[in-house]
C-alpha positions as CSV (number, residue, x, y, z in Angstrom):
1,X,91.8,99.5,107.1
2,X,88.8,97.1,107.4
3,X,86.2,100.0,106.8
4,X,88.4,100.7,103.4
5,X,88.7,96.9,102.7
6,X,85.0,96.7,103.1
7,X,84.0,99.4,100.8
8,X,86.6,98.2,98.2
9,X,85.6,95.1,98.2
10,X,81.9,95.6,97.4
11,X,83.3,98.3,94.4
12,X,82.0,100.8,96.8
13,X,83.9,104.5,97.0
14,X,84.5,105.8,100.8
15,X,81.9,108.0,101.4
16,X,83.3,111.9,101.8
17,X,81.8,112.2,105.4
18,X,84.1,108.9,106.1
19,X,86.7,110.6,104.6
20,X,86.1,114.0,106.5
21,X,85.8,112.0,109.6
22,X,89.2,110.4,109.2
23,X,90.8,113.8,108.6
24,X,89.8,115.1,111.8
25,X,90.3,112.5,113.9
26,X,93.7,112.9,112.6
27,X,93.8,116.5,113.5
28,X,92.8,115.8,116.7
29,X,95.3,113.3,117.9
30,X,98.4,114.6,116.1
31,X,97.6,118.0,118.2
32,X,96.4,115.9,121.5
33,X,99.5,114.0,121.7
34,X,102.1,116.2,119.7
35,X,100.8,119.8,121.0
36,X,101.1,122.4,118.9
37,X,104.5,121.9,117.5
38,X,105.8,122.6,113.8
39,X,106.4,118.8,113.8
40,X,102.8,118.7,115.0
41,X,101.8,120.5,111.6
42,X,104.1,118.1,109.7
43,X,102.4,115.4,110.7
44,X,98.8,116.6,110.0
45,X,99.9,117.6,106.7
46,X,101.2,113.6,106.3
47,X,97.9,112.7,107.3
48,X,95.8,114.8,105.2
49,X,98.2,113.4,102.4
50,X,97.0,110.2,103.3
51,X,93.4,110.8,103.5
52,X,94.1,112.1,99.6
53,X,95.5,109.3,99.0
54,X,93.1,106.4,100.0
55,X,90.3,108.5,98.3
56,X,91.8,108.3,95.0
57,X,90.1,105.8,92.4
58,X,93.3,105.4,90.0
59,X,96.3,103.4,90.3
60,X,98.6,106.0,89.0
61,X,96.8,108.5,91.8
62,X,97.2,105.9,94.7
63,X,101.5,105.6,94.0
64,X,102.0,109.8,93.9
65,X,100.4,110.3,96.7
66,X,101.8,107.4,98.3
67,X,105.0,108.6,97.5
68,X,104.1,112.3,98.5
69,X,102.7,111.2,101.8
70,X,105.7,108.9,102.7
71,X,108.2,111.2,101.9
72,X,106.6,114.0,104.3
73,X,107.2,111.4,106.9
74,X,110.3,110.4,106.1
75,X,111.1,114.2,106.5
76,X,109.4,113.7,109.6
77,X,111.2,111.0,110.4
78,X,114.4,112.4,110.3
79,X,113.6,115.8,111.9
80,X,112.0,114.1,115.2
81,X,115.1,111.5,115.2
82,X,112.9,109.0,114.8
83,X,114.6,106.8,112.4
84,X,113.0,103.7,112.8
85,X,110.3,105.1,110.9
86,X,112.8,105.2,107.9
87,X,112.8,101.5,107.6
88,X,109.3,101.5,106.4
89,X,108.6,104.5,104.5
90,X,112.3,104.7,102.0
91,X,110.9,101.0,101.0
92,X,107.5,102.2,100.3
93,X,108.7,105.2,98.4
94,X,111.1,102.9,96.6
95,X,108.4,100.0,95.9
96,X,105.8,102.6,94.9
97,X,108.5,104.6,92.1
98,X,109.0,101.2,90.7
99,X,105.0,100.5,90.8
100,X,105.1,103.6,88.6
101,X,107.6,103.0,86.4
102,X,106.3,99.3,85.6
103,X,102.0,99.4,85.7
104,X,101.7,103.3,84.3
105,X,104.5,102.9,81.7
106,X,102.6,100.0,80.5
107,X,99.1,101.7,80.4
108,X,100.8,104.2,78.6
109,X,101.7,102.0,75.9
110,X,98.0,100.7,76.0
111,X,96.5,103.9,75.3
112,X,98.7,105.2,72.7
């Protein structure tokens, strides 16, 4: 998070071999301390979701793929009975829906 604030802040992108490096880190510890489960691969997939997701420039980009990404773990959530995790990604996915019914509705209205 500070590596992303740092970039952001200076109007910087993140750099693709940043980005590459976060995917496989996250490859490599969902599979060293899940195994190789299909739960395992669920999680990846959240995580390369993610990786999408801080990489995109736009607004509009950012809240799908927020909402992609949280709903894979939700699913993810539920399937390893790990509902605590519920309590922060339904809010997200509900915050970020509302994000995109408010901010891109209204640039929607600007550009027509």
């Amino acid at each position: 998070a500070i590596i992303n604030y740092l970039f952001s802040s200076k109007g910087k992108e993140l750099p693709k071999w940043l980005l590459g490096l976060y995917a496989l880190a996250f490859i490599a510890v969902n599979i060293a301390v899940g195994g190789v489960k299909p739960l395992t691969f669920l999680a990846i997939a959240s995580c390369m979701i993610f990786v999408v997701c801080i990489s995109r420039k736009n607004g509009s980009d950012y809240r799908i793929w927020t909402i992609i990404n949280n709903l894979l773990w939700s699913i993810y959530a539920v399937l390893s009975k790990s509902y605590g995790g519920l309590a922060t990604h339904i809010p997200i996915i509900i915050f970020s829906v509302v994000g995109k019914i408010i901010y891109d509705r209204k640039n929607d209205k600007k550009l027509s």
